[in-house]
C-alpha positions as CSV (number, residue, x, y, z in Angstrom):
1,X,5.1,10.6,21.2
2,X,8.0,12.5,22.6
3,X,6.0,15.8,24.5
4,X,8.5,18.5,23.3
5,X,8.7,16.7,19.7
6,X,4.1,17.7,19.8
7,X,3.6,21.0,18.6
8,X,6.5,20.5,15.9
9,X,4.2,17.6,15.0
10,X,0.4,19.3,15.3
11,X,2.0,22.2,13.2
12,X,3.1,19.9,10.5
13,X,-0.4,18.3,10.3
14,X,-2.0,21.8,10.5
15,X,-0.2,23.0,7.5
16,X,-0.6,19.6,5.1
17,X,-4.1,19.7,5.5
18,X,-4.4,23.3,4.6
19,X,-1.6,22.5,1.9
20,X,-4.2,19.7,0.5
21,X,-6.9,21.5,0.8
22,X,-6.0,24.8,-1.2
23,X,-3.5,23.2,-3.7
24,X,-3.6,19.7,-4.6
25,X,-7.1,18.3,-6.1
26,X,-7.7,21.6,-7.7
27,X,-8.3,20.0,-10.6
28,X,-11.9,18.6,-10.0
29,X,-13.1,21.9,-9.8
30,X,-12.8,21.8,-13.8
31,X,-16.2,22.5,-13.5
32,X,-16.5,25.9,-12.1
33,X,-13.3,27.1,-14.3
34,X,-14.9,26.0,-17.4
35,X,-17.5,28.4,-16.6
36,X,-15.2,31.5,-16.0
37,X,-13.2,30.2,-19.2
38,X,-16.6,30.2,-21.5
39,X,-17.3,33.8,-19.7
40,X,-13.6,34.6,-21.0
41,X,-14.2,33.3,-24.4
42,X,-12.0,30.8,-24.8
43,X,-12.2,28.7,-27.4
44,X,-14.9,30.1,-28.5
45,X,-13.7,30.9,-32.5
46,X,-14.7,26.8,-32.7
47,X,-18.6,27.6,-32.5
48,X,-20.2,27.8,-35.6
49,X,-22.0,29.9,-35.8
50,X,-20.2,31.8,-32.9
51,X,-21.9,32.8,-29.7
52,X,-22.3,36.0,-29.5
53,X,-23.7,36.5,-26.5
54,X,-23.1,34.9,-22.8
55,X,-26.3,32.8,-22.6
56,X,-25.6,31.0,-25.5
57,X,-21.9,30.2,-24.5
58,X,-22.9,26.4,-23.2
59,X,-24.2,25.7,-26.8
60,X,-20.9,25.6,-28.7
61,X,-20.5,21.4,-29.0
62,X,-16.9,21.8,-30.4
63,X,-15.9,24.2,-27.4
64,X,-17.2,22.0,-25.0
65,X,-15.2,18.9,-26.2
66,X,-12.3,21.3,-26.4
67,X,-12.5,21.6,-22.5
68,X,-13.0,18.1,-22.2
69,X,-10.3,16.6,-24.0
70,X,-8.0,19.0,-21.7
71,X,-9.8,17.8,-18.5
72,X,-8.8,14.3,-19.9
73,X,-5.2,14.9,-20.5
74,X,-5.0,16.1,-17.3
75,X,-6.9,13.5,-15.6
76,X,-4.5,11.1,-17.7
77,X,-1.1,12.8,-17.0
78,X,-2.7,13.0,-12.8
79,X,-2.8,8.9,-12.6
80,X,-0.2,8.3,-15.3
81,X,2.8,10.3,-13.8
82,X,2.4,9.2,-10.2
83,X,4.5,5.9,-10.8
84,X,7.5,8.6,-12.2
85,X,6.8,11.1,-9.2
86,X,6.3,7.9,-6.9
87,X,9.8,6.7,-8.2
88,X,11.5,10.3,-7.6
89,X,9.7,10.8,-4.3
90,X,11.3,7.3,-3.2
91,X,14.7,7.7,-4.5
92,X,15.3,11.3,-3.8
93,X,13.1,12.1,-0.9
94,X,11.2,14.7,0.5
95,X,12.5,18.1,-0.2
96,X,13.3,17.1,-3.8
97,X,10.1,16.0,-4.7
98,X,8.3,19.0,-3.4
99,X,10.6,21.8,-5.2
100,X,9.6,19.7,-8.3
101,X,6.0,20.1,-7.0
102,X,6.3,23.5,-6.5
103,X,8.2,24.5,-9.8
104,X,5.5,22.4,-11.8
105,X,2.7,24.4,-9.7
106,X,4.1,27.4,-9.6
107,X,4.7,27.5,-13.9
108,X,1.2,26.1,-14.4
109,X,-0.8,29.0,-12.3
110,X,1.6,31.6,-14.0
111,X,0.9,30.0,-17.5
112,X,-3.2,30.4,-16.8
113,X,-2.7,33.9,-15.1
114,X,-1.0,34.9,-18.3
115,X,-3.7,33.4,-21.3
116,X,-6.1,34.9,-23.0
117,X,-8.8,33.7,-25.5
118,X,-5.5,34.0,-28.2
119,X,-3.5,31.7,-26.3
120,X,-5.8,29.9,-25.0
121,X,-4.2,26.6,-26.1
122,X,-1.7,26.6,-23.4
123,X,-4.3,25.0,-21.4
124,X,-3.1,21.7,-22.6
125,X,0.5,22.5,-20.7
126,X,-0.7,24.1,-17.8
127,X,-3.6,21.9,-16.5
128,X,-1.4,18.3,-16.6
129,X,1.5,20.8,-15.4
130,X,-1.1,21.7,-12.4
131,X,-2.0,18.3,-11.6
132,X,1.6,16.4,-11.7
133,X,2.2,19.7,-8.7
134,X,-0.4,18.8,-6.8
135,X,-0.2,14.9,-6.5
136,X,3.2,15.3,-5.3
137,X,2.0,17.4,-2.8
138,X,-0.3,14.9,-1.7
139,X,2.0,12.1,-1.7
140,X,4.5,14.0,0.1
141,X,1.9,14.9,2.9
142,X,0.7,11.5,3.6
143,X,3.8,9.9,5.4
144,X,2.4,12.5,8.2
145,X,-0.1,10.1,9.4
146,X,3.2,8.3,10.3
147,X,4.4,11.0,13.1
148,X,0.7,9.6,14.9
149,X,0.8,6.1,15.5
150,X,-2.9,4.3,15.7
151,X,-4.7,7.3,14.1
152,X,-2.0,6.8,11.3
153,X,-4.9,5.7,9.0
154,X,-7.4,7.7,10.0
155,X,-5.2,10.8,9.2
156,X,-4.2,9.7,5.9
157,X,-8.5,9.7,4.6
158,X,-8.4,12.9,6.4
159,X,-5.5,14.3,3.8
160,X,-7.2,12.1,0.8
161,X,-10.5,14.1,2.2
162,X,-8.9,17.3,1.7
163,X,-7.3,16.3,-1.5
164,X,-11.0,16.1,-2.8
165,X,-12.5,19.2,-1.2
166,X,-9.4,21.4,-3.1
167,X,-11.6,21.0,-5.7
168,X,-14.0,23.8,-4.4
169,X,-10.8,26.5,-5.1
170,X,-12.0,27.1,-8.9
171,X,-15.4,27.3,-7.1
172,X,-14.0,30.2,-5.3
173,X,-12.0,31.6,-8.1
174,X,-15.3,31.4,-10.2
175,X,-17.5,33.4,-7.8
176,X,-14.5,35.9,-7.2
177,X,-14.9,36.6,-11.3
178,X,-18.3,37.3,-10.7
179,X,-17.7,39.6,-8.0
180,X,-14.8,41.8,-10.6
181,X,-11.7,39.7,-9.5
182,X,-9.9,39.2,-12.9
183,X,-9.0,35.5,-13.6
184,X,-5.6,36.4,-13.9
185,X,-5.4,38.1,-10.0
186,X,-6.8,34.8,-8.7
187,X,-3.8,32.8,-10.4
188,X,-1.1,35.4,-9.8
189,X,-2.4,34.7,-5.7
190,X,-2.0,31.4,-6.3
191,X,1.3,31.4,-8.0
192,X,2.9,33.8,-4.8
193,X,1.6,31.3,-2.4
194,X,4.7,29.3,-3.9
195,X,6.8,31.2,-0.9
196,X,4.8,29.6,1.6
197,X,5.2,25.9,-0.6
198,X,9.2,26.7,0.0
199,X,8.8,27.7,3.7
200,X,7.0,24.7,4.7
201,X,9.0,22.0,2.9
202,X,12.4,23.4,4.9
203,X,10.8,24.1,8.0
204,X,7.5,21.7,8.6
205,X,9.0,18.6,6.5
206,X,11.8,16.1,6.3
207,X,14.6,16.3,4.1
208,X,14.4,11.5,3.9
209,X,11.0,10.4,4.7
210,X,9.3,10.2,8.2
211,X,9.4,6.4,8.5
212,X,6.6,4.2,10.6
213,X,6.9,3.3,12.9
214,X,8.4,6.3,14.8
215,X,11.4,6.3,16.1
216,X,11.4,8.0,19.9
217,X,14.9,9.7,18.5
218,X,13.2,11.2,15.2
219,X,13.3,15.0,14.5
220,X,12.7,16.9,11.0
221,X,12.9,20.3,9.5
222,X,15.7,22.3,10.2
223,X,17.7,19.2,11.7
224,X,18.2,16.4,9.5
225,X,17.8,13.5,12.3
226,X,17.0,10.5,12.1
227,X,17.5,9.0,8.1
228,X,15.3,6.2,7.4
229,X,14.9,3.6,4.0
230,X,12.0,4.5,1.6
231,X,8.7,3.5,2.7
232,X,6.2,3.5,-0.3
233,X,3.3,3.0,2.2
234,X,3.1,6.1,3.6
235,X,1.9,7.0,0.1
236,X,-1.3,5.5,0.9
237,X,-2.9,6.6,-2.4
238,X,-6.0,5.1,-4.3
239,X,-6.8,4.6,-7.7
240,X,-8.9,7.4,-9.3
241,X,-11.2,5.4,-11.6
242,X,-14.1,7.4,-10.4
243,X,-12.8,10.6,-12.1
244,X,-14.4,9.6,-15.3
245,X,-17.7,9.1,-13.4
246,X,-16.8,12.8,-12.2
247,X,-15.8,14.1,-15.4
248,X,-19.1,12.5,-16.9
249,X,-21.0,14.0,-14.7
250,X,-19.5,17.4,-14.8
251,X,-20.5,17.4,-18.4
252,X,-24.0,16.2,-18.0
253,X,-24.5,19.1,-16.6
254,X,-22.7,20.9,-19.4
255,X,-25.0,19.2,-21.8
256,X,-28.2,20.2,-20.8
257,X,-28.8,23.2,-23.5
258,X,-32.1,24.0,-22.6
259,X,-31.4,25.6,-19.6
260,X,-30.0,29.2,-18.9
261,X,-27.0,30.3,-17.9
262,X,-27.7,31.4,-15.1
263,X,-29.7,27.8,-14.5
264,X,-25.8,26.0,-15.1
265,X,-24.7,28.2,-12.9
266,X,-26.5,27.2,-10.6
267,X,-25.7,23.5,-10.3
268,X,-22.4,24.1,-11.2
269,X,-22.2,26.2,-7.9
270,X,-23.9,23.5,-6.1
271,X,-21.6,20.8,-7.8
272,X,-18.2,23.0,-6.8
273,X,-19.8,23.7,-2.7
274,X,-20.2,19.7,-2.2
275,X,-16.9,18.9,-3.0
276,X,-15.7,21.0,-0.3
277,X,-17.0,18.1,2.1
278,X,-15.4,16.0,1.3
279,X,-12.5,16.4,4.3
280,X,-15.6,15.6,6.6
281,X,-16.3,12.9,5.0
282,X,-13.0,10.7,4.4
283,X,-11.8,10.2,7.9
284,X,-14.9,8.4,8.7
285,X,-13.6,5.7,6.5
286,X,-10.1,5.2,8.1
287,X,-11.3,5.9,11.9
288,X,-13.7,2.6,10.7
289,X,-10.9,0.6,9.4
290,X,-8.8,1.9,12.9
291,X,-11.7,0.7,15.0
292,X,-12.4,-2.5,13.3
293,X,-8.7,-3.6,13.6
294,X,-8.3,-2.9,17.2
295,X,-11.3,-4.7,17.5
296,X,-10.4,-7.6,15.2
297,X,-7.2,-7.8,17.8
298,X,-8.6,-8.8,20.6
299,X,-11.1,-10.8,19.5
300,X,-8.9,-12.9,16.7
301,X,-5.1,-12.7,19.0
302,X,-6.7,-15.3,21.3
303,X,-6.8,-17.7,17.9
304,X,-3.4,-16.9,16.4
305,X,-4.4,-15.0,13.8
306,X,-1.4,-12.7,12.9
307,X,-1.8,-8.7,13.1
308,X,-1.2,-8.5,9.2
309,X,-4.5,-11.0,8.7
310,X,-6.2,-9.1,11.3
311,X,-5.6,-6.0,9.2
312,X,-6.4,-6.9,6.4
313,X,-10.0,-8.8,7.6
314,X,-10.8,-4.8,9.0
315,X,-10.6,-3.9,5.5
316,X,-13.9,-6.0,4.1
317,X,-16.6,-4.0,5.6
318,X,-14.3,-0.9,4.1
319,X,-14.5,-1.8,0.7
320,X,-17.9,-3.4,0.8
321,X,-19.5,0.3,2.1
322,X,-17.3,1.6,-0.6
323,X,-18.7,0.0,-3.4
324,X,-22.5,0.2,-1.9
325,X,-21.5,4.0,-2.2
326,X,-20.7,4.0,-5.5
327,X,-23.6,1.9,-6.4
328,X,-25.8,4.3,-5.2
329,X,-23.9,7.8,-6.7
330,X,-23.9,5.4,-10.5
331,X,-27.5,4.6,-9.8
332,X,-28.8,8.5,-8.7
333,X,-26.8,9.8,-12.0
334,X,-28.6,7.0,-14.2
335,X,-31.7,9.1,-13.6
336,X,-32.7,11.8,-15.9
337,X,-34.3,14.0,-13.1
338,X,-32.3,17.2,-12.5
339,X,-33.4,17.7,-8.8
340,X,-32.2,14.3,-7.8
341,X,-28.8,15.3,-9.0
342,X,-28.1,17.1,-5.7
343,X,-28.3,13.9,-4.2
344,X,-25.9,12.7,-7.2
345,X,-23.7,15.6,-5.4
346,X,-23.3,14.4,-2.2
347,X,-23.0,10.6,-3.2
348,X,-20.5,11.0,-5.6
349,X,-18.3,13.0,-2.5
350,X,-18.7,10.5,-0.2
351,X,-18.2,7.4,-2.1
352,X,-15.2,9.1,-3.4
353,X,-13.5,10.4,0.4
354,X,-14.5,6.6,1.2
355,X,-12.7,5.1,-2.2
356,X,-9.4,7.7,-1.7
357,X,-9.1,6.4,1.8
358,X,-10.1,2.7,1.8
359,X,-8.2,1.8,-1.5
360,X,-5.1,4.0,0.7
361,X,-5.5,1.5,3.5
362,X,-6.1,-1.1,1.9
363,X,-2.9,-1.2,-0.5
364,X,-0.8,-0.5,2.6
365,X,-1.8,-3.4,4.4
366,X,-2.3,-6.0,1.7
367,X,1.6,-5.7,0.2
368,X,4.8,-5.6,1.6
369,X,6.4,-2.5,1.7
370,X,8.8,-2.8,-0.5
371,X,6.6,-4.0,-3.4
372,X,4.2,-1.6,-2.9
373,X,5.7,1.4,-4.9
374,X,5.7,-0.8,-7.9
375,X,2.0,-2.0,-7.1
376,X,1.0,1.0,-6.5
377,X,2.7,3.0,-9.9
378,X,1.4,-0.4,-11.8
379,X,-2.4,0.6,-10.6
380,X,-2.2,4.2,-11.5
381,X,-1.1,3.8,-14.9
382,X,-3.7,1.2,-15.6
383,X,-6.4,3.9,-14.0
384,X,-4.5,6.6,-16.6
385,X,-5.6,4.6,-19.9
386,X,-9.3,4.0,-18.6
387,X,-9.3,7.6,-17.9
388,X,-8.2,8.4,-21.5
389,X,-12.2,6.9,-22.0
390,X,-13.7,10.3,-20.8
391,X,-13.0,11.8,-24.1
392,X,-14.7,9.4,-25.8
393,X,-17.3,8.7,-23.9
394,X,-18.3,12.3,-23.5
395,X,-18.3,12.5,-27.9
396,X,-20.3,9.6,-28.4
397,X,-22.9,11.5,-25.6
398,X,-22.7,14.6,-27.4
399,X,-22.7,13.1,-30.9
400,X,-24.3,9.8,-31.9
401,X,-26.4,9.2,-28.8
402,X,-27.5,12.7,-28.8
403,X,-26.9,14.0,-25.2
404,X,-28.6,10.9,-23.8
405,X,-26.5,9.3,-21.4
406,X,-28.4,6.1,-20.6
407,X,-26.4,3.7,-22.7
408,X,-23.2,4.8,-21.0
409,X,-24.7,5.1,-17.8
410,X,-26.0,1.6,-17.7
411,X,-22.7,0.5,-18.6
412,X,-20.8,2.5,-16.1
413,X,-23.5,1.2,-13.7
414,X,-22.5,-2.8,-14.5
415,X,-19.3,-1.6,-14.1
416,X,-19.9,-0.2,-10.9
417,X,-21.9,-3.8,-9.9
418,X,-18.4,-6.2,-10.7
419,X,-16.0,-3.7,-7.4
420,X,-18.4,-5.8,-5.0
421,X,-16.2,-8.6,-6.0
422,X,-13.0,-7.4,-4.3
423,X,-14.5,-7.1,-0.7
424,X,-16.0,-10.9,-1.4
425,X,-12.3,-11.9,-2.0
426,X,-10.7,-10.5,0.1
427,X,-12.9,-11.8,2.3
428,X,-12.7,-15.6,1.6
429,X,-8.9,-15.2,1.4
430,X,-9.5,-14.2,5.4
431,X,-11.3,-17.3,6.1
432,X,-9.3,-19.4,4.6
433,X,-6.1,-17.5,6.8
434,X,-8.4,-18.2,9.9
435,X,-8.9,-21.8,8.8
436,X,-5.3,-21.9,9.5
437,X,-4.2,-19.8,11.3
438,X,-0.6,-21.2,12.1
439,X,0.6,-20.5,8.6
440,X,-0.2,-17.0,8.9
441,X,1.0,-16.4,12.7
């Protein structure tokens, strides 16, 4: 890395990360927002009868599937539009995608800022509106782990890791409404932080894409330099199955009518604070992948194993901790003990900071470059219509099996059981490359 070309490229990092983590995974703080939107009143003329009073506000079934089916749609318009953004990102670059970004951000916070309980069905426009802003964001953010060489991976969980602990801003914006802060004062911050969206992407980004690897010629911002062909892999983006699993626990929680409000409250608060880990968490997983692959190198070069076979071998023990990690987040919610649900929490953050980072990785090293936009918009829209099963999963909860989620937790459970078969592939398709080793050289 060119010396003087550094603090152009630390300040560029810098600000993603802090662009990730304030903006882009908001989302999955649905949670803690739901709360403030129940304290607001919204939708709740669907209660029969209605609730009068706040403690009674996490009663209302019909309320609470009209949160959820929003939380679906934009769950489903998150995974679903990333092969269209994905596509625009590629063909017209950097700066276009993120003033799209920003437009779409921008209208969603001023649409929330501006509802009431009257209007309250704008919801539907603004949260998918909110969502489509802040996956470009992340996918325009990730080609920075290209400006760093060998830590290229491990910088790209650190932005996934970020992109999951955004999630604790409704967190923030809930406990600010407690404190007197109107909802529509947080919103109205967040819609003016649009000028620092714009200042970054012509200052701190490229107008092409920052290709990999580096050129020593290479300079950005305010100089358009060096222009390079699309590189879909410096998306390095995972699928999101586990956002129903999120979603299903978020309304566990919802559905447990015996406690106060003050009691959901509680673990919502706790739900929200864990999330915010989750940028600890996710670079563990690609400094692992890093370390295994120069590993791998030496050990497997001597044998004439190639550096693609080498890289994708690192990936096994990846996606074999991955899946343990879910195993043990599907098997902690399976239990109907409220206490252990902390331990739900911080499961279900790490297993998701190690999914984000080593499905990233993995799709980045598995494809060729040039296929991988269309492998990687293929995924997402597949991961869109399983999400569209949160709705109904969370009805047939509330209704026939009468807020007992066993049935669908066992299920999400064997589910959970059949991801252990990807690392065991994956796996044999590496022996079989070391068995010979001169066709992949």
């Amino acid at each position: 890395m060119v010396g003087q070309a550094l603090p152009l490229h630390v300040a560029t990092l810098l600000t993603g990360l802090l662009e990730c983590l304030g903006f882009a995974g908001v989302l999955f703080g649905w949670t803690s927002l739901v709360f403030v939107f129940k304290t607001e009143h919204y939708f709740e003329e669907l209660c029969e009868p209605p609730s009068g009073t706040l403690g009674n506000t996490t009663d209302c079934k019909a309320q609470d599937e009209r949160f959820s089916l929003i939380f679906t749609l934009a769950s489903f318009m998150n995974n679903f539009m990333t092969f269209p953004t994905g596509y625009i990102f590629d063909r017209f670059k950097t700066t276009v995608a993120r003033l799209l970004a920003i437009f779409f951000y921008t209208s969603a916070t001023l649409t929330i800022a501006f509802t009431s309980t009257d209007s309250a069905v704008l919801l539907f426009l603004a949260m998918p509106m909110l969502t489509v802003g802040g996956i470009l964001f992340l996918i325009t953010n990730l080609q920075i782990g290209n400006l760093f060489g060998k830590h290229r991976s491990t910088i790209i969980t650190l932005y996934n890791g970020a992109f999951d602990s955004s999630s604790a801003v409704f967190l923030i914006i809930k406990l600010l409404h407690e404190q007197g802060i109107s909802l529509r004062a947080s919103f109205i911050f967040l819609s003016v932080c649009s000028i620092w969206h714009v200042g970054r992407t012509f200052l701190l980004m490229p107008w092409g894409h920052i290709p990999y690897p580096l050129p020593p010629n290479y300079s950005y911002g305010l100089h358009p330099g060096f222009s390079s062909q699309s590189l879909a892999c410096v998306l390095g983006m995972a699928p999101q199955q586990r956002k129903r699993r999120t979603e299903q626990e978020n309304k566990e929680l919802q559905s447990k009518e015996f406690l106060s409000s003050k009691d959901v409250s509680t673990y919502t608060n706790a739900f929200a604070i864990t999330q915010f880990f989750g940028v600890l968490c996710a670079p563990w997983n690609g400094l692992l992948m890093d370390r295994l692959k120069q590993k791998y190198q030496r050990d497997m070069r001597k044998t004439g194993f190639s550096d693609a076979s080498v890289a994708l071998f690192s990936a096994v023990p990846s996606l074999a901790l991955t899946s343990l990690l879910c195993l043990g987040f599907a098997l902690c919610a399976s239990v109907p003990f409220l206490p252990l649900q902390y331990v739900t929490f911080v499961l279900q953050v790490i297993s998701r900071s190690f999914l984000y980072g080593g499905n990233a990785a993995f799709l980045t090293i598995a494809f060729p470059s040039e296929h991988f936009g269309k492998l990687f918009g293929l995924v997402m829209a597949l991961s869109a219509v399983v999400s569209l099963l949160q709705f109904p999963l969370f009805t047939l909860i509330k209704g026939p099996l009468q807020n007992d989620p066993f049935y669908v937790n066992m299920a999400l459970l064997l589910v959970t059981l059949l991801t252990f078969v990807h690392p065991f592939l994956v796996y044999r398709e590496c022996r079989a490359r070391r068995e010979a080793p001169c066709a992949t050289a």
